[in-house]
C-alpha positions as CSV (number, residue, x, y, z in Angstrom):
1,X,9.1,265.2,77.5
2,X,9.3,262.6,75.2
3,X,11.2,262.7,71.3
4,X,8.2,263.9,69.3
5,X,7.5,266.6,71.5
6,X,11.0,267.8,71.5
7,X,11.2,267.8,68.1
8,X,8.0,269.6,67.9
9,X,8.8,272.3,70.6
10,X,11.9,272.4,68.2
11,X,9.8,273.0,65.1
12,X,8.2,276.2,66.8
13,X,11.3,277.4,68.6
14,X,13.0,277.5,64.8
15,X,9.4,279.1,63.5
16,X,9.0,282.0,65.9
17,X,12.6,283.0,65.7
18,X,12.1,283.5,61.8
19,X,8.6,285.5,61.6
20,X,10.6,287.3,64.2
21,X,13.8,287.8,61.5
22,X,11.5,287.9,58.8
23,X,9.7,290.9,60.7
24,X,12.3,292.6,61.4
25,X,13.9,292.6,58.3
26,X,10.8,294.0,56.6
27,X,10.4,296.6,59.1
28,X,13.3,297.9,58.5
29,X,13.4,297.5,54.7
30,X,10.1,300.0,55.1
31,X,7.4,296.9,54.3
32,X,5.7,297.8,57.9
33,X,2.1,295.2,56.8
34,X,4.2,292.4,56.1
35,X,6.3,292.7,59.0
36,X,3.3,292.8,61.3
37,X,1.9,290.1,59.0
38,X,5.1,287.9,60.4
39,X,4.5,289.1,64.1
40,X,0.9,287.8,63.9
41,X,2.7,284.2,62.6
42,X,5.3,284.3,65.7
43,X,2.7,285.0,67.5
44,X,0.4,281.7,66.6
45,X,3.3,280.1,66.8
46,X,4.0,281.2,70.7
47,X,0.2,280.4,71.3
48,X,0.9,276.7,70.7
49,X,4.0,276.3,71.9
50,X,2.4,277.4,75.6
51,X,-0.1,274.6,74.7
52,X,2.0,272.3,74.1
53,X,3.8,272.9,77.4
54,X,0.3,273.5,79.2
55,X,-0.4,269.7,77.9
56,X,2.9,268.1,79.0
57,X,1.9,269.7,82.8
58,X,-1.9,268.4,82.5
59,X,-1.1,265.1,81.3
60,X,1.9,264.1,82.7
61,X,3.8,261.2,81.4
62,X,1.0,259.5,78.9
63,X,1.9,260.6,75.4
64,X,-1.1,259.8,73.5
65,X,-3.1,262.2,76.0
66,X,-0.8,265.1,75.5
67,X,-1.2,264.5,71.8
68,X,-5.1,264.5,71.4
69,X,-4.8,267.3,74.0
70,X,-3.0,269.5,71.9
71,X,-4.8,268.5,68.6
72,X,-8.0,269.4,70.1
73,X,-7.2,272.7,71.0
74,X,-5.6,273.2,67.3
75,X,-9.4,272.3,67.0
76,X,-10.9,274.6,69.1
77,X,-8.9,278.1,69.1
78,X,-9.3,278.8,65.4
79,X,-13.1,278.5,65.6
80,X,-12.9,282.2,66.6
81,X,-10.5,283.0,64.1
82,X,-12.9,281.1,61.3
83,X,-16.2,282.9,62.9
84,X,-13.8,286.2,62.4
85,X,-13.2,286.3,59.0
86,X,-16.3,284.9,58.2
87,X,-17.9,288.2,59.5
88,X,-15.2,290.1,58.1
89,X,-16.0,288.8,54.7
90,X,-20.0,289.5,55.3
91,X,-18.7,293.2,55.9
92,X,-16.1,293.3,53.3
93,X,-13.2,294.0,55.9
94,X,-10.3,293.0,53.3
95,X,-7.9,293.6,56.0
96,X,-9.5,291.4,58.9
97,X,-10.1,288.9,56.5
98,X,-6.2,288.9,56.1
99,X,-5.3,288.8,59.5
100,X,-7.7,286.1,60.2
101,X,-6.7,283.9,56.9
102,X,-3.2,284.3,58.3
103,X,-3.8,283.1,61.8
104,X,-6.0,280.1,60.0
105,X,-3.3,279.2,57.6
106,X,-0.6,279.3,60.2
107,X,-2.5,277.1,62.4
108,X,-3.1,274.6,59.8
109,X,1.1,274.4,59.6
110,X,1.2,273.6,63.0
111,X,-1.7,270.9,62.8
112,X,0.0,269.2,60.1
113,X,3.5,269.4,61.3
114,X,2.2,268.1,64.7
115,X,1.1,265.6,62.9
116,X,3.9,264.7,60.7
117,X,6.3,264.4,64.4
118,X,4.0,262.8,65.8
119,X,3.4,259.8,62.9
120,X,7.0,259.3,62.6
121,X,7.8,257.1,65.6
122,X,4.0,255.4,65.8
């Protein structure tokens, strides 16, 4: 595993263990939506991470691989998510649309922090 990718597994390491704070805290402060709100975060956040790992064992040692690897399933996963809410919001389901909206901004965090790591060093 090379410096970007450490950093990266890093990033969403550091990002689960805080929806995971963050949910707990709000569960127990009584603030049960928001706290699952936070578990479906984490949970984004584990999705990649076992990406990112599935790419290091499919690619092996060339870098550039593992990256477009991961970037196209950042690609491809949230197409469900996007065809989800876009039903929801045909059947005014305020509360899919939420869940969905979360999933798609949280994957949109990891995309650009991916890409962030990633520019630093090439």
């Amino acid at each position: 595993m090379n410096e970007q990718q450490r950093k990266f597994e890093s990033y969403l390491d550091e990002q689960i263990a805080a929806c995971k704070q963050r949910s707990k805290l709000l569960t127990e402060d009584d603030r049960m939506d928001e706290g699952n709100d936070e578990k479906i975060r984490a949970n984004i956040y584990e999705i990649f991470k076992t990406i990112l790992s599935v790419a290091e064992r499919v690619c092996g040692k060339d870098d550039l691989a593992k990256k477009r690897f991961f970037l196209q399933k950042a690609e491809q996963i949230p197409t469900n998510w996007m065809t989800s809410y876009e039903k929801a919001k045909q059947h005014g389901d305020v509360e899919r649309m939420h869940i969905e909206s979360i999933k798609l901004d949280t994957v949109r965090e990891i995309k650009d922090m991916c890409m962030q790591i990633w520019e630093e060093t090439t």
